[in-house]
Backbone as a printed PyTorch tensor [residue, N CA C, xyz], in Angstrom:
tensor([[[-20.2320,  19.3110,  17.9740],
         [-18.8940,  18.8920,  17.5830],
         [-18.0470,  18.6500,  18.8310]],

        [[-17.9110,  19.5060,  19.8570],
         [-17.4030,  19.3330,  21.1860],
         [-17.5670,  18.3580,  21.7830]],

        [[-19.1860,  18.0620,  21.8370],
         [-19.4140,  16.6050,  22.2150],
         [-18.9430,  15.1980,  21.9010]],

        [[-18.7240,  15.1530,  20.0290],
         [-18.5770,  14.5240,  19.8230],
         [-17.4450,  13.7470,  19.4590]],

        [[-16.3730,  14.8730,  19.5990],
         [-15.2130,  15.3040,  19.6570],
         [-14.2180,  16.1860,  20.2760]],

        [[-13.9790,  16.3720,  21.5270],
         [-13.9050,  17.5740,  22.4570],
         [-12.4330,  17.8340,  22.0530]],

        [[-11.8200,  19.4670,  22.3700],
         [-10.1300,  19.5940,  21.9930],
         [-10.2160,  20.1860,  20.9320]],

        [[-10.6510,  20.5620,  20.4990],
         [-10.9750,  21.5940,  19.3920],
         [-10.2750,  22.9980,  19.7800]],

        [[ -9.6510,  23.4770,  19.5070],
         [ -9.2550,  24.7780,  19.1930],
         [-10.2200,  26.2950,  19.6500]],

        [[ -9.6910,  26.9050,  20.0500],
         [-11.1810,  27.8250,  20.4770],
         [-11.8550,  28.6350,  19.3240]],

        [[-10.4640,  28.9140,  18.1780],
         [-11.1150,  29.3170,  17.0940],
         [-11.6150,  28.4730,  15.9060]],

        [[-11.6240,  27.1740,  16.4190],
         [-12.6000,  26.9030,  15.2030],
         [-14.3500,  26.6080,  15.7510]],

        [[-14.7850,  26.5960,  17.0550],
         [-15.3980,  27.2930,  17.5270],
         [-16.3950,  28.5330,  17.2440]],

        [[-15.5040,  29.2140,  17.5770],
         [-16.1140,  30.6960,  16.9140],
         [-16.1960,  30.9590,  15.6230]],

        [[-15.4580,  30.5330,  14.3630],
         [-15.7500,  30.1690,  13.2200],
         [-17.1280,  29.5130,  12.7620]],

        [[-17.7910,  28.2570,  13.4840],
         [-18.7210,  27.7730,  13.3460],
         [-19.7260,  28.3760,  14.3140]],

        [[-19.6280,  29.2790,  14.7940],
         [-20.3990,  29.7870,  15.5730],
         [-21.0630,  30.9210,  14.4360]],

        [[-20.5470,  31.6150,  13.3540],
         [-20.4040,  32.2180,  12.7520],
         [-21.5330,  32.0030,  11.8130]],

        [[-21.4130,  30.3420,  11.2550],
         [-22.3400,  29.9610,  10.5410],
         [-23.5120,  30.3690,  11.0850]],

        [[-24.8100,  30.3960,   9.8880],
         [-25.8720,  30.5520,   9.9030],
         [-26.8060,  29.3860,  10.6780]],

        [[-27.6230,  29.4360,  11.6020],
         [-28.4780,  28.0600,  12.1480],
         [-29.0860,  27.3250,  11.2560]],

        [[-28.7210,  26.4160,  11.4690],
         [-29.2470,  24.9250,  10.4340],
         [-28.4760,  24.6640,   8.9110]],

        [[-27.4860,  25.8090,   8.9250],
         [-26.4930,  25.3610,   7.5640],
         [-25.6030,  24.2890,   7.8880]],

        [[-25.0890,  23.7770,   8.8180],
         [-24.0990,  22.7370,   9.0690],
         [-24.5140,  21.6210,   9.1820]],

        [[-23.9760,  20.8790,   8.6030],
         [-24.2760,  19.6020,   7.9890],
         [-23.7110,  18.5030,   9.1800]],

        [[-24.4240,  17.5650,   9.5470],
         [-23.1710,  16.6230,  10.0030],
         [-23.0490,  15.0990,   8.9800]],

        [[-22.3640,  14.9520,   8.2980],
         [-22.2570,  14.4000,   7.1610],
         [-20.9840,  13.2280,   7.4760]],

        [[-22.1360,  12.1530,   7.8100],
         [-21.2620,  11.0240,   8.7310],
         [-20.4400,  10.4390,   7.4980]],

        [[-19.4910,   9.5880,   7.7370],
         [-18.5770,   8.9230,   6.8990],
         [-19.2430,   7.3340,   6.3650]],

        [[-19.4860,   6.9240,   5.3590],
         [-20.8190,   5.4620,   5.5170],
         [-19.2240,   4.2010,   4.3660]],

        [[-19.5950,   3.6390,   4.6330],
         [-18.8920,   2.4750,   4.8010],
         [-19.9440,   0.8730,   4.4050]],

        [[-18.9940,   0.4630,   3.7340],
         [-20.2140,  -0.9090,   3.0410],
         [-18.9890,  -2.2720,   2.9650]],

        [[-19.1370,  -3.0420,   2.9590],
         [-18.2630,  -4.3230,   2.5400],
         [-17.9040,  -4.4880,   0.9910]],

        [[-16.8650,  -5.0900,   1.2430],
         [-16.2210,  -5.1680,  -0.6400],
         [-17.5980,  -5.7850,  -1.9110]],

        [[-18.3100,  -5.0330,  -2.7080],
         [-19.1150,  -5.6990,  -3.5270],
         [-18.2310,  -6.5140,  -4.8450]],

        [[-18.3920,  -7.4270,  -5.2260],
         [-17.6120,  -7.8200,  -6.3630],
         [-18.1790,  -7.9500,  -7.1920]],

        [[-19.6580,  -7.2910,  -7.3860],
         [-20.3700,  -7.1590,  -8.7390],
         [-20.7260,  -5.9170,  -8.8970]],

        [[-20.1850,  -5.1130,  -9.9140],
         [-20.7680,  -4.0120, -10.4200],
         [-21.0560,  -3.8930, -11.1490]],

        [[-21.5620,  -4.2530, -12.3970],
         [-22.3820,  -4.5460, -13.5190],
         [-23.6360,  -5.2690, -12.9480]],

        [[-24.3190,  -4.7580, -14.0020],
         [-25.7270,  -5.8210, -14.2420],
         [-25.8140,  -6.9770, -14.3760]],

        [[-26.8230,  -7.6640, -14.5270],
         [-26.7190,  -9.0910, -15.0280],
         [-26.1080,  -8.9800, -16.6140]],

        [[-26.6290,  -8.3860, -17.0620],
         [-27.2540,  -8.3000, -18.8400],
         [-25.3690,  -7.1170, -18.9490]],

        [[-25.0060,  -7.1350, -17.9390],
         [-23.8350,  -6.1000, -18.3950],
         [-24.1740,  -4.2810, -18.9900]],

        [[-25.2010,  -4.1080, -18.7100],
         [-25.4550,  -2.7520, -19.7500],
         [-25.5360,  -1.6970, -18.7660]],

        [[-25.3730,  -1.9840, -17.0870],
         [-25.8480,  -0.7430, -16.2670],
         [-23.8890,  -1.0240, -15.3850]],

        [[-23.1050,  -0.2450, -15.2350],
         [-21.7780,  -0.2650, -14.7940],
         [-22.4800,   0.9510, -13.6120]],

        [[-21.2700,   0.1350, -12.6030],
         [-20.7870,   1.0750, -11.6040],
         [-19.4490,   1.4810, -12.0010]],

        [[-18.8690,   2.8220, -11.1970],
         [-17.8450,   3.0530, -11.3590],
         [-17.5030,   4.2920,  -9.8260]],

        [[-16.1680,   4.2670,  -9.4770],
         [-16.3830,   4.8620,  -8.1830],
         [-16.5630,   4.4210,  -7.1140]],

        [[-17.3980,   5.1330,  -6.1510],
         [-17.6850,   5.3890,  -5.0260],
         [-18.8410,   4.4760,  -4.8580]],

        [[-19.4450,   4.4380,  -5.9430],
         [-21.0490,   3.5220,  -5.9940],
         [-20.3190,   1.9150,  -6.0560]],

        [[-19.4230,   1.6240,  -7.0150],
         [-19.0790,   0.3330,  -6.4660],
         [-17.9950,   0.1240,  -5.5020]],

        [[-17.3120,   1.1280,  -5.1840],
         [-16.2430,   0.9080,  -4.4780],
         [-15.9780,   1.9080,  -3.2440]],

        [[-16.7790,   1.8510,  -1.9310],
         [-16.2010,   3.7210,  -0.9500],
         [-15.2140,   3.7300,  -0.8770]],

        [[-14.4030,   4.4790,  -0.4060],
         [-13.4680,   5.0830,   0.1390],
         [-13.4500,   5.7830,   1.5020]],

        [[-12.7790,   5.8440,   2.3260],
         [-12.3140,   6.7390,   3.5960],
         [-11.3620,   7.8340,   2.8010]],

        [[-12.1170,   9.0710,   3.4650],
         [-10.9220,   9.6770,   2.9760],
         [ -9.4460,   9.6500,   3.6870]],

        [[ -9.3550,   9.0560,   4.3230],
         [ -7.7400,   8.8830,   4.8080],
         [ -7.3580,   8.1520,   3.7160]],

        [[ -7.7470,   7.2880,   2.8750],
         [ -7.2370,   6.7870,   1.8220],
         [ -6.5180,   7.4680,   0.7920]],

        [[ -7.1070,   8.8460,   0.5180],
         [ -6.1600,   9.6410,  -0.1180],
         [ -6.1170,   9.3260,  -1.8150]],

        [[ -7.2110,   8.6500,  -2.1710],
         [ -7.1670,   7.5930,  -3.3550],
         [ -8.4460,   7.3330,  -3.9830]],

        [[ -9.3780,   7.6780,  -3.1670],
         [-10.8480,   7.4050,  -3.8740],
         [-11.1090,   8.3530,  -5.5110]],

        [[-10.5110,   9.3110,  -5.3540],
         [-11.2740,  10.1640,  -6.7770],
         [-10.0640,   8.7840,  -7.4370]],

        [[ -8.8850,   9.1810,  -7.3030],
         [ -7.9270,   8.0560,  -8.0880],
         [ -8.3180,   7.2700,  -8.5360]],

        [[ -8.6400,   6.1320,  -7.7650],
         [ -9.4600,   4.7390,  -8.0580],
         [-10.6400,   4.8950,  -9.3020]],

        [[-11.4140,   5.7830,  -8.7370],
         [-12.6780,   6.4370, -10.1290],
         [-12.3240,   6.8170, -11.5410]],

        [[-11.2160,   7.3930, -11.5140],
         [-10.4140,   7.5840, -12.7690],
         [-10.1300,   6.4610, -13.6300]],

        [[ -9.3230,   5.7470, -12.5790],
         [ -8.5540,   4.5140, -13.1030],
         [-10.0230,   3.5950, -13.5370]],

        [[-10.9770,   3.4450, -12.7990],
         [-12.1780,   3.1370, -13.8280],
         [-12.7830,   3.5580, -14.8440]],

        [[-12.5780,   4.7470, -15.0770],
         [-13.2660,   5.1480, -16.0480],
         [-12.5780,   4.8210, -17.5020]],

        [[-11.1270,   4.5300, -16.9880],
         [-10.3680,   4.6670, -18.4090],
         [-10.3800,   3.3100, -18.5960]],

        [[-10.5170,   2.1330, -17.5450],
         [-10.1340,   1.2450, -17.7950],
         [-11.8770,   0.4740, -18.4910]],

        [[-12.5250,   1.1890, -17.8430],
         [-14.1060,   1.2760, -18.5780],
         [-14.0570,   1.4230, -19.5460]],

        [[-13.4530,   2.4800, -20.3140],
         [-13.4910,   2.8100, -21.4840],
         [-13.0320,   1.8500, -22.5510]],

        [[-11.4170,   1.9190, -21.9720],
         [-10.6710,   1.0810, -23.1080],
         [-11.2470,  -0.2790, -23.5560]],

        [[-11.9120,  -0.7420, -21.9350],
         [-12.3110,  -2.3860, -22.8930],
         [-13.6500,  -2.0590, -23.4340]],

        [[-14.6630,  -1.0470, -23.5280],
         [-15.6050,  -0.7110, -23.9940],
         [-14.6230,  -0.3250, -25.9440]],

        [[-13.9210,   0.2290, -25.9590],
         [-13.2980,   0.2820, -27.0930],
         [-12.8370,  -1.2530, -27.6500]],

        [[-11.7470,  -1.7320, -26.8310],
         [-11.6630,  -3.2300, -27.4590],
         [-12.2810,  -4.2500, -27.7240]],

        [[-13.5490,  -4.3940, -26.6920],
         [-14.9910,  -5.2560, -27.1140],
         [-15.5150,  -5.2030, -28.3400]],

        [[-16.1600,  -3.4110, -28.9450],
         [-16.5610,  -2.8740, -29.8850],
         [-18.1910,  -2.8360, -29.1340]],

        [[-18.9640,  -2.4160, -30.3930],
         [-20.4430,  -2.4250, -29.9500],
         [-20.9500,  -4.1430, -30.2970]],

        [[-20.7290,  -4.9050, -30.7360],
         [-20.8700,  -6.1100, -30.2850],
         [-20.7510,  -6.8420, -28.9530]],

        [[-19.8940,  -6.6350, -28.2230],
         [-19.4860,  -7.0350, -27.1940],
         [-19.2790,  -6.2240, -25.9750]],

        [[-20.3850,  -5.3990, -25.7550],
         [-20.5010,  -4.0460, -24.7070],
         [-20.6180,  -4.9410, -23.6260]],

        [[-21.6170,  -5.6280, -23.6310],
         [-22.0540,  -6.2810, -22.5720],
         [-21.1860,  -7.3080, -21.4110]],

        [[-20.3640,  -7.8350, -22.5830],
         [-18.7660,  -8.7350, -22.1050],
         [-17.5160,  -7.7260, -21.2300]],

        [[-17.7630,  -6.4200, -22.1490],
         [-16.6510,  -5.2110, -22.0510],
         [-16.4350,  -5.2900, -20.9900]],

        [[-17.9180,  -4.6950, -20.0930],
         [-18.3110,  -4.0070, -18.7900],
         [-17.9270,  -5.0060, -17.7880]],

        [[-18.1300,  -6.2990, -18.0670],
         [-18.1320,  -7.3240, -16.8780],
         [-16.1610,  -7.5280, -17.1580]],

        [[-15.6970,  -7.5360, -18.0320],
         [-14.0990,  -7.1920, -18.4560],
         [-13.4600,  -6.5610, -17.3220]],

        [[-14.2840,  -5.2780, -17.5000],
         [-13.5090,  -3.9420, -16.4910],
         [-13.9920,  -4.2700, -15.4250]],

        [[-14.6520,  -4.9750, -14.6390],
         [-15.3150,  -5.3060, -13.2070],
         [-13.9050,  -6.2930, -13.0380]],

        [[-13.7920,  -7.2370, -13.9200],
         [-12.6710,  -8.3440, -13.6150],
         [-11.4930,  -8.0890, -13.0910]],

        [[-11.4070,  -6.6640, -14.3300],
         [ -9.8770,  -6.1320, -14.2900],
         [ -9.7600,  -5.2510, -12.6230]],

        [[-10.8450,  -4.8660, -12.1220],
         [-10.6220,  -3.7720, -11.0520],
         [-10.8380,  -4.3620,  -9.8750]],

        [[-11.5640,  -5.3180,  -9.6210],
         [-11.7470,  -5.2680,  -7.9860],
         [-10.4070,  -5.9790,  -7.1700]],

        [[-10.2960,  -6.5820,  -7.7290],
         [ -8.9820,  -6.9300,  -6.9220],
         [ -7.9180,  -5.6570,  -6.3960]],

        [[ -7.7490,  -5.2630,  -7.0240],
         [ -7.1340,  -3.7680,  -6.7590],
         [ -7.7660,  -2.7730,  -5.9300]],

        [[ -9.2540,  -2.6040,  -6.3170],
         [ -9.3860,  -1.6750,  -6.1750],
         [ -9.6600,  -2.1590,  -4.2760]],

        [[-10.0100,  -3.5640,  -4.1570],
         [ -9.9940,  -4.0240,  -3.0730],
         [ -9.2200,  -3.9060,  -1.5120]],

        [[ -7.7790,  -3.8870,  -2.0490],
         [ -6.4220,  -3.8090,  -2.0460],
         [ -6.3460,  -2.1420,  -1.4590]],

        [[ -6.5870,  -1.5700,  -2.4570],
         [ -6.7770,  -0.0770,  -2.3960],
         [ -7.4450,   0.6710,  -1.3120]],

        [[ -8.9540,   0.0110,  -1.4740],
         [ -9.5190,   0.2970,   0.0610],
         [ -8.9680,   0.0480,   1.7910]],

        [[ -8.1700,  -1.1150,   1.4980],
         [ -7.6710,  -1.7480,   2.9330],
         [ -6.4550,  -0.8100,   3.3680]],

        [[ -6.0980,   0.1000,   2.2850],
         [ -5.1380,   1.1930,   2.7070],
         [ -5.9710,   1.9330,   3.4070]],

        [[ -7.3070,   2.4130,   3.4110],
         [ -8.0220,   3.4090,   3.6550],
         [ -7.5520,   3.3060,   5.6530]],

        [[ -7.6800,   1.9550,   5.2470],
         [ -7.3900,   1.7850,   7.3040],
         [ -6.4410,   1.7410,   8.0630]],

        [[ -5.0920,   1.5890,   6.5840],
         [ -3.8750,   1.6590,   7.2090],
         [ -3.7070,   3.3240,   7.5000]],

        [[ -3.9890,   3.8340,   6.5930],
         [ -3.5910,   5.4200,   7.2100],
         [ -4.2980,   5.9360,   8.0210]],

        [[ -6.0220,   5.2690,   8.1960],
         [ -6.2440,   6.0090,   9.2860],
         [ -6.1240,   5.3410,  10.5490]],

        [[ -5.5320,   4.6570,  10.8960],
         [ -4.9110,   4.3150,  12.1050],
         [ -3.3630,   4.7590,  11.8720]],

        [[ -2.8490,   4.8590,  11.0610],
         [ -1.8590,   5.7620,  11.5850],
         [ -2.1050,   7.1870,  11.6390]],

        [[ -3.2780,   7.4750,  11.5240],
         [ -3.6240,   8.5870,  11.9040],
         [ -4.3290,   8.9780,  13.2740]],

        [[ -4.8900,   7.9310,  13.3190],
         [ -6.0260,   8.4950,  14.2720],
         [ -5.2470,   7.3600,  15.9230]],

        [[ -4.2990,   7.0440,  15.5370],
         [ -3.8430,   6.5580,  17.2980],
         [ -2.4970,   6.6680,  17.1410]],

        [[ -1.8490,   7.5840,  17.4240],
         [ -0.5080,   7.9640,  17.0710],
         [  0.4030,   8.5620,  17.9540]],

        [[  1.6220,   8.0770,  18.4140],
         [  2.2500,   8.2170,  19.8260],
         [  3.1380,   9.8070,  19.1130]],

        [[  2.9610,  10.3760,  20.0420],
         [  3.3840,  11.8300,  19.4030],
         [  4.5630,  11.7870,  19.7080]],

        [[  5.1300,  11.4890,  20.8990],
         [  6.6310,  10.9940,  21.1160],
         [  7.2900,  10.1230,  19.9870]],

        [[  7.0670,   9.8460,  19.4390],
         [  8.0130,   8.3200,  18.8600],
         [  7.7170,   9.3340,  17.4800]],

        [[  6.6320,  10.4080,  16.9390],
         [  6.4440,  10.9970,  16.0640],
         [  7.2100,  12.1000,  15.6600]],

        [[  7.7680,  12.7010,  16.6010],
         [  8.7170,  13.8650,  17.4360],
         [  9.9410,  13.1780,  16.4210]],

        [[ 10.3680,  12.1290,  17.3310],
         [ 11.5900,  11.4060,  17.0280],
         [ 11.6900,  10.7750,  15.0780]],

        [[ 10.4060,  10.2740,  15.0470],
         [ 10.7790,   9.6380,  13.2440],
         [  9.2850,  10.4560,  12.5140]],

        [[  9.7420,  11.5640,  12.1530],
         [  8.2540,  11.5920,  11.3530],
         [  7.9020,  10.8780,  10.4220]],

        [[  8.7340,  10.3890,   9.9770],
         [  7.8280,   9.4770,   8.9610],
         [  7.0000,   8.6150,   9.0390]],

        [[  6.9040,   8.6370,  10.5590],
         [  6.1980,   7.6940,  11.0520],
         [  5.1990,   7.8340,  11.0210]],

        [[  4.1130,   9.0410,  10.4820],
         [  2.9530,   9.4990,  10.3690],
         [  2.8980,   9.8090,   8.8940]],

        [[  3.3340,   9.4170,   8.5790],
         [  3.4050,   9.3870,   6.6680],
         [  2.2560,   8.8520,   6.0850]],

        [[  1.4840,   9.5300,   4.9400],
         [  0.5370,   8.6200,   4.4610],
         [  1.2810,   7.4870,   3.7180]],

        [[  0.3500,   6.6590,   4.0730],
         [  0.9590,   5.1520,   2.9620],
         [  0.4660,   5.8550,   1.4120]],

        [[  1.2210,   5.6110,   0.5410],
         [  0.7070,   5.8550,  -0.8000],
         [  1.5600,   5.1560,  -1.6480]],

        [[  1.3350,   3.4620,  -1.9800],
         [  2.4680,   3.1030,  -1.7590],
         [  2.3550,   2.6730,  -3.8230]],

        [[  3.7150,   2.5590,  -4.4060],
         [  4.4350,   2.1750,  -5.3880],
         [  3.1670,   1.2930,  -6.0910]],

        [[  2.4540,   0.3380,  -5.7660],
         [  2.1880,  -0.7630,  -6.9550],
         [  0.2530,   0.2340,  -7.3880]],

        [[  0.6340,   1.8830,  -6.4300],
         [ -1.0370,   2.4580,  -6.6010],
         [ -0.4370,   3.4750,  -7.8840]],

        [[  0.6290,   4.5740,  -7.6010],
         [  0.7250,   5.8410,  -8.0870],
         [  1.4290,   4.8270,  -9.2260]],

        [[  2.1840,   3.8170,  -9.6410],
         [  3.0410,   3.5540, -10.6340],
         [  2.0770,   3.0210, -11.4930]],

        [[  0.8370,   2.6660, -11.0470],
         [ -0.2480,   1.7390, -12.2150],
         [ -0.3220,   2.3480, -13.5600]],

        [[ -0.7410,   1.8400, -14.5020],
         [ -0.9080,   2.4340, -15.6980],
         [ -2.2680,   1.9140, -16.2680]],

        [[ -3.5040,   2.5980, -15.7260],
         [ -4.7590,   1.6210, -16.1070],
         [ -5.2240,   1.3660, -17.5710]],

        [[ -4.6570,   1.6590, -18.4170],
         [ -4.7480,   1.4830, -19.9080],
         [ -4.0990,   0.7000, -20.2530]],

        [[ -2.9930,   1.1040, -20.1210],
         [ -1.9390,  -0.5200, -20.3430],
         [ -2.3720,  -1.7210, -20.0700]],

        [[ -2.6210,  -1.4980, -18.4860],
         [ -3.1220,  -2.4630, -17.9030],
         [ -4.4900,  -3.6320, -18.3470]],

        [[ -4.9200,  -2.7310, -19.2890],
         [ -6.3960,  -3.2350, -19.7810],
         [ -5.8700,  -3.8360, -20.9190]],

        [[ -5.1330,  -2.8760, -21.5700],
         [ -4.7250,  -3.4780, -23.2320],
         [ -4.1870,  -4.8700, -22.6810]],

        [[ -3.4150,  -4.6670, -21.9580],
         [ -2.6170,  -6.0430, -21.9170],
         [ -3.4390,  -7.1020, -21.2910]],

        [[ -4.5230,  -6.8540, -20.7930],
         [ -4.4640,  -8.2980, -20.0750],
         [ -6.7000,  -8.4550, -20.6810]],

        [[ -6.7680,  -7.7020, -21.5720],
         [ -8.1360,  -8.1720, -21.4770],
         [ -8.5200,  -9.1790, -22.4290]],

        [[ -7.7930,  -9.5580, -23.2230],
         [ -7.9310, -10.7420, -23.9830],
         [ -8.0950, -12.0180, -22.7230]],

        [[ -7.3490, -12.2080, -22.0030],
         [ -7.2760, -13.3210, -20.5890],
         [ -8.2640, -12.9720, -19.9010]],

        [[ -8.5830, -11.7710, -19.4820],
         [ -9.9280, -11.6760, -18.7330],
         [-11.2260, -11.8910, -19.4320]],

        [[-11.1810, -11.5920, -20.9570],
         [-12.5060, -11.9640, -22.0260],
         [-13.0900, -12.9170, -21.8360]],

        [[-11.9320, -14.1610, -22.1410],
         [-11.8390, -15.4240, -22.1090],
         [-12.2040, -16.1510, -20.3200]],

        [[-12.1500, -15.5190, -19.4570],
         [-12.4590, -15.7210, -18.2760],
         [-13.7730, -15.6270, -18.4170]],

        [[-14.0990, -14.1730, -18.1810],
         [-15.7460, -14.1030, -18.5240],
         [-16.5160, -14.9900, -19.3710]],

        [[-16.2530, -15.3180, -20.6480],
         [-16.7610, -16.0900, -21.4800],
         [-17.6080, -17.1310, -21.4290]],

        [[-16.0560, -17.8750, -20.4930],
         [-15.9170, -19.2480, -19.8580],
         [-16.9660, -19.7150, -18.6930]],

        [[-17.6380, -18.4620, -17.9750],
         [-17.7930, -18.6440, -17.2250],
         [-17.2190, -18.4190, -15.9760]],

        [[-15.5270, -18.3200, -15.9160],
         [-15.1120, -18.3620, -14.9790],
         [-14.3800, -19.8310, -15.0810]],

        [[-14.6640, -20.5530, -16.0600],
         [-13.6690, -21.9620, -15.6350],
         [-12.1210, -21.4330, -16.5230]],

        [[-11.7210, -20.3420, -17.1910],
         [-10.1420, -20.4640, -17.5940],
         [ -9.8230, -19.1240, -16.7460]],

        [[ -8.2850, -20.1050, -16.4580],
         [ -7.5340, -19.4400, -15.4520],
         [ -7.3570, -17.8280, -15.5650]],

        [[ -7.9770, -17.0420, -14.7350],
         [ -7.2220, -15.4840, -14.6900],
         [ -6.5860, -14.8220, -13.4730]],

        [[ -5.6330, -14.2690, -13.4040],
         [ -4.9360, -13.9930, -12.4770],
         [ -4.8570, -12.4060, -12.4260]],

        [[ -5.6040, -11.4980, -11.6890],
         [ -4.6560,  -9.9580, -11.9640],
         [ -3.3360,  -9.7930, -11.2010]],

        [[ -2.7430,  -9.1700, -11.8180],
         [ -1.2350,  -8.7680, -11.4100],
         [ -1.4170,  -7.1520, -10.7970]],

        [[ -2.2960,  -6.7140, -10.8050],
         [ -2.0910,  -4.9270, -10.6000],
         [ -2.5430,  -4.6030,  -8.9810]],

        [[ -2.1370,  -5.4200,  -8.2910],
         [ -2.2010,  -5.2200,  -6.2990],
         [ -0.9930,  -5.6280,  -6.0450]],

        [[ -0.8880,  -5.8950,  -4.9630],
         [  0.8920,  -5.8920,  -4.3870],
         [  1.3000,  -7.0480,  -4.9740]],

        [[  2.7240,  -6.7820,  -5.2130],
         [  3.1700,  -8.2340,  -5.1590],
         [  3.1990,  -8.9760,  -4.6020]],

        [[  3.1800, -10.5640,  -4.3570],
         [  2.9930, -11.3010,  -3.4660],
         [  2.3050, -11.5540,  -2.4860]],

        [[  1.2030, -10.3580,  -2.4330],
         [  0.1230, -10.7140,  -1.8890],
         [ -1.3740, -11.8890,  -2.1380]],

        [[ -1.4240, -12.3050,  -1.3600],
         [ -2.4590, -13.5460,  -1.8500],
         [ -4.0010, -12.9910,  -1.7780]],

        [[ -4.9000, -12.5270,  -2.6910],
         [ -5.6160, -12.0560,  -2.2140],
         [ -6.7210, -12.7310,  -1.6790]],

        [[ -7.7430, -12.0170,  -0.7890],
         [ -8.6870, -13.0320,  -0.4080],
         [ -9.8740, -11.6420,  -0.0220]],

        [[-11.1630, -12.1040,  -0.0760],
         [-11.9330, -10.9300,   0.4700],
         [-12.1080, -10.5090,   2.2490]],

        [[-12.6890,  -9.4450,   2.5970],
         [-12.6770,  -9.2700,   4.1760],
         [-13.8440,  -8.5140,   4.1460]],

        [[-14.2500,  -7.9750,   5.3810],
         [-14.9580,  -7.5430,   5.9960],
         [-14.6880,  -6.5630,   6.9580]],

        [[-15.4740,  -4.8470,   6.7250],
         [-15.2530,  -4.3370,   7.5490],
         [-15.5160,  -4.4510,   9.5870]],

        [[-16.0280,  -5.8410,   9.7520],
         [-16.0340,  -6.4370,  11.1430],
         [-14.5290,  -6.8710,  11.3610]],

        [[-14.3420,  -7.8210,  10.3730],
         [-12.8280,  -7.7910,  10.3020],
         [-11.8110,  -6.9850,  10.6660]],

        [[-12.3640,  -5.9090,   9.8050],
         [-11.0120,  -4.7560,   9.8590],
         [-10.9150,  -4.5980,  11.8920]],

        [[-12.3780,  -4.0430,  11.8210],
         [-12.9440,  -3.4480,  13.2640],
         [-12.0930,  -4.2610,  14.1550]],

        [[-12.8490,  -5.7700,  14.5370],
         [-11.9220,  -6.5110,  15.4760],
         [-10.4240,  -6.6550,  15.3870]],

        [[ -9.8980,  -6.3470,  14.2880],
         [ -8.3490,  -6.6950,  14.4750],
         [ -7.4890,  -5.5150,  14.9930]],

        [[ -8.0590,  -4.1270,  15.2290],
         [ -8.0640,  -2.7500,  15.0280],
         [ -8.0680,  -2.8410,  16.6700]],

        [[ -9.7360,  -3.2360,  17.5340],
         [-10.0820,  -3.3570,  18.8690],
         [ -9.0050,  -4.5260,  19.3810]],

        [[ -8.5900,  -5.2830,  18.8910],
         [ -7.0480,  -6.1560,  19.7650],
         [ -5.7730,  -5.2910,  19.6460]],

        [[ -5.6870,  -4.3350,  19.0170],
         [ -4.8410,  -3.5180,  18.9970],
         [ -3.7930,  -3.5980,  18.1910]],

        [[ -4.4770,  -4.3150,  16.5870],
         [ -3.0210,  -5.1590,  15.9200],
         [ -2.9470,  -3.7110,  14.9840]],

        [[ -1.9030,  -3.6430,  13.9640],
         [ -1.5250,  -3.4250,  13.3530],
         [ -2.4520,  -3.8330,  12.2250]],

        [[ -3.0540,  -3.0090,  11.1540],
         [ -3.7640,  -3.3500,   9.9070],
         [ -2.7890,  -3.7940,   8.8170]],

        [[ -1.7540,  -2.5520,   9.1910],
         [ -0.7780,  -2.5960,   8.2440],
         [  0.4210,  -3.7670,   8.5520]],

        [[  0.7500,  -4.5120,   9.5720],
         [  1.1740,  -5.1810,   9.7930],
         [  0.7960,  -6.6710,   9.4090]],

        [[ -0.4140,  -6.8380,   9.0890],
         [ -0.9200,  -8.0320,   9.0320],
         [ -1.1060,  -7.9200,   7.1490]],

        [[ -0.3270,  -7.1080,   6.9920],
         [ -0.8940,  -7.3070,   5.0190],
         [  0.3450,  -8.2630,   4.4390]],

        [[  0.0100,  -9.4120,   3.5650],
         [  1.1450,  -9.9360,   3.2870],
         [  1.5270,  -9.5240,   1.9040]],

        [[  2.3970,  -9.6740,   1.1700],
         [  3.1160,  -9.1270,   0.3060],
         [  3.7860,  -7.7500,   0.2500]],

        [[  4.1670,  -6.9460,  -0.6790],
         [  4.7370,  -5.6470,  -1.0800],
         [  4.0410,  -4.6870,  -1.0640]],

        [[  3.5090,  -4.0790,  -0.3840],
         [  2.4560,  -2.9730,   0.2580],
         [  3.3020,  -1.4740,  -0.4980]],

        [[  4.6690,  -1.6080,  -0.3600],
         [  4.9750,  -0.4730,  -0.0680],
         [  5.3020,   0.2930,  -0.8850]]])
């Protein structure tokens, strides 16, 4: 841990010194690019979570996000019926990634305001080390959200994809588009701002 991280405290140290040999885990953090399919072909095998979606825990939001799938899993699994399971599942994929997309790219805003942080200027405004946890995440209502809009997403799926669907449940005015954690990386190594470069109502 010293090595790999030196500045450690002397007692947490001796704490892990404490442990038993070979009980400590080093249990790296793993990281994947945005998938936008979590269902099957045939619709009958769903992801939900962590399996379609990681999280950092600086995000502060991953069990969250899992929730908000499950219900939103549910409900259109209820409004489909058992006729239309198969439509349901690819429904709730429609209804979530955009968000949940959205959701993840916080993961990097807080941890760069975590992890490179002028302690002076922190002194002076703490809020300046504030987790982001921002208004359009904690105000969602993922049931609502489903009732209301899965008739338009049905009809999306249906279609194929040729009638218009739009989700509304990520920032306002943000345009969305997909990225890449190389992306994130290089804009991070020029020294920009993650959170600076998000357009719309983040907050």
């Amino acid at each position: 841990m010293e090595r790999e991280a030196p500045g450690w405290h002397p007692a947490v140290a001796a704490i892990m010194k404490t442990a038993p040999k070979g009980t400590i885990v080093h249990w790296k953090l793993m990281w994947r690019d945005l998938c936008e399919d979590w269902t099957s072909p045939g619709g009958r095998v769903v992801q939900v979570g962590d399996s379609a979606h990681s999280f950092l825990p600086s995000s502060g939001n991953g069990a969250s996000q899992a929730i908000e799938d499950a219900i939103t899993l549910a409900t259109c699994l209820q409004l489909g019926g058992k006729t239309n399971v198969s439509i349901a599942t690819k429904v709730y994929n429609k209804l979530r990634y955009n968000r949940v997309s959205c959701a993840q790219k916080m993961s990097f805003v807080n941890a760069q305001i975590k992890h490179r942080t002028d302690w002076s200027a922190v002194a002076k405004n703490p809020a300046l080390i504030r987790t982001r946890f921002p208004r359009w995440i904690y105000q969602h209502d993922p049931e609502a959200y489903a009732y209301s809009m899965y008739g338009l997403a049905f009809q999306h799926v249906i279609s194929g994809g040729t009638t218009d669907f739009q989700n509304t449940n990520f920032p306002p005015g943000h345009q969305f588009r997909t990225w890449t954690i190389e992306e994130v990386k290089k804009e991070i190594a020029r020294g920009e701002s993650v959170e600076g470069l998000l357009d719309g109502d983040w907050s």
